[in-house]
N, C-alpha and C positions, 0 to 999 in steps of 0.2 A: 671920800674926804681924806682928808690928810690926817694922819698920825704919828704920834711921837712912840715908840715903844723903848721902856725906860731900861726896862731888864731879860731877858731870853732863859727859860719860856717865862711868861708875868703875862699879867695884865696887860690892856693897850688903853693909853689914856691918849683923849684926843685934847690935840692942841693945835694955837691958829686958829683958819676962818677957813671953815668949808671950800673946796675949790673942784670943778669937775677935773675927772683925771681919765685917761686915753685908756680904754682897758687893752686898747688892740696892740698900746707900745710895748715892744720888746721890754724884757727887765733889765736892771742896771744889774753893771757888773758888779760894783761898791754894792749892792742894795743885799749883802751877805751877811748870815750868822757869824755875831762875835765884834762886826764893825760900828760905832754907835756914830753918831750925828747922822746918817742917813734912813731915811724914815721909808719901808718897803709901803708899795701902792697898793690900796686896796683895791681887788679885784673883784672881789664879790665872794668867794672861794678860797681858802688857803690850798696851795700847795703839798700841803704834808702828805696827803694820798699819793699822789705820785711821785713825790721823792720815796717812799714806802715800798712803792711797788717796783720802784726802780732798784730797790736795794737789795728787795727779796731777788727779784729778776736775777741780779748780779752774782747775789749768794747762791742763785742756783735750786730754787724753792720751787720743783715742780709742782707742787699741788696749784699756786696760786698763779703758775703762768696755767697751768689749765682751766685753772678757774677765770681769767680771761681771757682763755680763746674761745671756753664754752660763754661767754657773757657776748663776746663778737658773734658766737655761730648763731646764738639764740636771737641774738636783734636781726640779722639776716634773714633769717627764716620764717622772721617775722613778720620783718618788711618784704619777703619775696609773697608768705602769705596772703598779709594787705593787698596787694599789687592783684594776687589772682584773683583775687574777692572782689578787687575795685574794676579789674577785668569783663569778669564776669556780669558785672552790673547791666543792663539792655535800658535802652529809652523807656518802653514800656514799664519797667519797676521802678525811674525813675518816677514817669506820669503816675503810676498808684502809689506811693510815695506822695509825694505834691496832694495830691486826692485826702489820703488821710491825715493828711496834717490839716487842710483846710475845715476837714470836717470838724477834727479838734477844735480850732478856733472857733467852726461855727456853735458847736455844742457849747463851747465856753460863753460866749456871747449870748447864745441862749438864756443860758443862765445869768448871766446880768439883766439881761433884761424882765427876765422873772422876777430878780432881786428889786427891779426896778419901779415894776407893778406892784407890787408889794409892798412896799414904800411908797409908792401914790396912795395906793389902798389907804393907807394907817394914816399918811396926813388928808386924807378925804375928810374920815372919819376923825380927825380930831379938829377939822378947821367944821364942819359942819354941827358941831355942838354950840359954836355961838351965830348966833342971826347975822352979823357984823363980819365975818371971813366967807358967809357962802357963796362969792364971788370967786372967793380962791378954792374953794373945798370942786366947787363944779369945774375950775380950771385942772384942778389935779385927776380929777375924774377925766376930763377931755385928754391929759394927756396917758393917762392912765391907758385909755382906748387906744389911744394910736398904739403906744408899749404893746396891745395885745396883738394889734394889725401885725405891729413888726414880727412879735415872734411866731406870727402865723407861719409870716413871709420866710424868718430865719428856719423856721419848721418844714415848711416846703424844699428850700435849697439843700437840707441834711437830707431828705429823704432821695433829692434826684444825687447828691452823692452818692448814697448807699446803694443805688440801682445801677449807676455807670459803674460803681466799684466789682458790683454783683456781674455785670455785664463782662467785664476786661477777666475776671476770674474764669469766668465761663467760656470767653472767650482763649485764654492763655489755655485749660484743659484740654479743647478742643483741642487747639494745635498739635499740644503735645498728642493726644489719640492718634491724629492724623498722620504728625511724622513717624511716632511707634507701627501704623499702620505700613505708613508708605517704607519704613525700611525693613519692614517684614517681607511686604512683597517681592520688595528687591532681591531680600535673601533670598526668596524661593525661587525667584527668576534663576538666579546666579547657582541655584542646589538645581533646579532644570535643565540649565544648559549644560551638564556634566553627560545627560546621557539622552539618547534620542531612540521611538520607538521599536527601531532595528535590533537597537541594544538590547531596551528590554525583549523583544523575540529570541534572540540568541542565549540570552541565560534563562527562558524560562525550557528552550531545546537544552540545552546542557545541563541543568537541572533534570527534563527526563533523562536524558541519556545517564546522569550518573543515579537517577535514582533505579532505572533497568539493571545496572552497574552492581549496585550495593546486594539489587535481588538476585542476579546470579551469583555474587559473590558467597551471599549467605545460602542460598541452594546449593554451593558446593560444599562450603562445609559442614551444615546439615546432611547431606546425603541425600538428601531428595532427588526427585524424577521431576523433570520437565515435564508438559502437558505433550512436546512430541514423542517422549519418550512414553509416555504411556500408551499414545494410540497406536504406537510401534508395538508394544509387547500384547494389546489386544487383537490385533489383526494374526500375531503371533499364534493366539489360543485358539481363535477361530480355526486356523488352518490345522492344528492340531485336535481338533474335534475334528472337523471334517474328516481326517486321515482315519482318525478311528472308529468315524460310526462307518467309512468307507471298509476297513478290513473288520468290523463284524458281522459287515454282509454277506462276508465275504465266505467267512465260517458255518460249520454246521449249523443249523439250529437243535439246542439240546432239547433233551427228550423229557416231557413234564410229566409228572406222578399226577393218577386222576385215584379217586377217592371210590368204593364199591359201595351202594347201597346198601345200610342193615348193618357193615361195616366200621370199624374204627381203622384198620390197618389200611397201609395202603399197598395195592398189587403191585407185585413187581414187572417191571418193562419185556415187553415178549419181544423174543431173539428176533432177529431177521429171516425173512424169507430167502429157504435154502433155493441156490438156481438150478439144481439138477433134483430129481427125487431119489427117495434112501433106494436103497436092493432090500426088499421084503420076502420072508421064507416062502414059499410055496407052500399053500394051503394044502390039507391032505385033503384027499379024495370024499371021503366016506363024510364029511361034514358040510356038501352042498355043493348043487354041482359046478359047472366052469362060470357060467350067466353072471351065478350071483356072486361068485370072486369078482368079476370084472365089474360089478354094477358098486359094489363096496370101495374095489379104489378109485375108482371115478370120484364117487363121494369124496372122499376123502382128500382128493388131491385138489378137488375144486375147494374144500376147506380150509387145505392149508392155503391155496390160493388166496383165498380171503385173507 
């Protein structure tokens, strides 16, 4: 509408006769504070915000250009949001979507006509108290019955809802299982083709080889003796027994102490047999004659002989 504004800032009193007015036309130049006979268009909106912000802008009032560039970043972000959300949307959530709304309606509908029966009901019973309406009381009843037919029927269509609804869930799970499955596989494929059963033989050989590695290593600085090294120093000892029971054969055998009957002591070892015999005095005459000197050292030499 057209208006007259009397005083700046005041009130605005309308004056004339309503007339549409072009929001889209540029503003007049004349249509400025301070000039009167020209009456500014209403727009729907005053101005004043953005001559404000224009002002601060100018003055130089960072806070409140930040505070509209965070007001532009946040509508972007918001609308880049929307966008991926509306992206994201598939047929299939549209279809159960569509699904639960219908069921909505149907459940709603349900309920009317519950409302509906029930209100037959009541005027059943209040036309069939006079003799004079039971014409109508038995039509509300008849219609009454159908009402139940329907919401049998309405009662059936919610239930094949809720089963296709059940079915599309069951079925969207599935999927997802399967592609979780199928891109598991794929990984492992992709973790498989990194090495092939050669590979693994060669690092289970290099694995021995440096576990042999680590045990000599540590047998050296332990100090330890290898198992060749041992059977080397035993073939060692053998030969060194041998040599020795060889030169104890080789030697005397010593002379053992034997024990006297009756006795505690033990005798001592008799000399060796001398190889030639002593020179013995010559017996004197008069003590028996030549025979029995000879027959005495026979004796005798055959004893020491012994």
């Amino acid at each position: 509408v057209e208006c007259h504004r009397k005083s700046w800032p005041g009130s605005l009193r309308l004056s004339g006769r309503p007339r549409l007015v072009d929001r889209g036309a540029p503003f007049k130049a004349g249509a400025r504070r301070g000039r009167r006979g020209v009456a500014p268009k209403a727009t729907g909106r005053s101005d004043r915000p953005h001559r404000r912000r224009a002002r601060t802008a100018a003055a130089g009032d960072p806070g409140d250009v930040q505070g509209n560039m965070g007001t532009s970043s946040s509508k972007s972000k918001r609308a880049k949001a929307a966008k991926r959300a509306q992206d994201q949307v598939t047929e299939v959530d549209r279809q159960v979507l569509g699904l639960k709304t219908q069921k909505r309606k149907l459940n709603a509908y349900a309920k009317r006509v519950e409302e509906a029966i029930a209100r037959e009901t009541s005027k059943a019973r209040e036309l069939a108290k006079s003799p004079a309406t039971k014409v109508k009381a038995l039509n509300a009843l008849r219609l009454r019955k159908v009402q139940e037919q329907l919401l049998d029927r309405v009662e059936g269509w919610i239930l094949q809802v809720d089963e296709l609804l059940l079915g599309i869930e069951s079925a969207q799970a599935t999927a997802v299982v399967l592609e979780k499955l199928k891109m598991g596989n794929e990984a492992l494929r992709n973790a498989q083709r990194g090495y092939s059963l050669r590979d693994v033989e060669s690092v289970l050989v290099d694995m021995d080889d440096a576990r042999e590695h680590e045990e000599a290593v540590r047998a050296m600085i332990e100090g330890s003796l290898s198992a060749e090294d041992d059977e080397v120093c035993e073939a060692e000892l053998a030969a060194l027994e041998a040599l020795e029971a060889r030169e104890a054969n080789d030697e005397p055998s010593e002379a053992t102490t034997t024990r006297v009957a009756g006795t505690s002591g033990a005798v001592p070892t008799m000399p060796d047999v001398p190889e030639k015999a002593p020179d013995l005095p010559d017996a004197p005459l008069g003590l028996g004659t030549a025979g029995a000197v000879e027959e005495e050292e026979e004796e005798r030499r055959e004893a020491l002989a012994a």
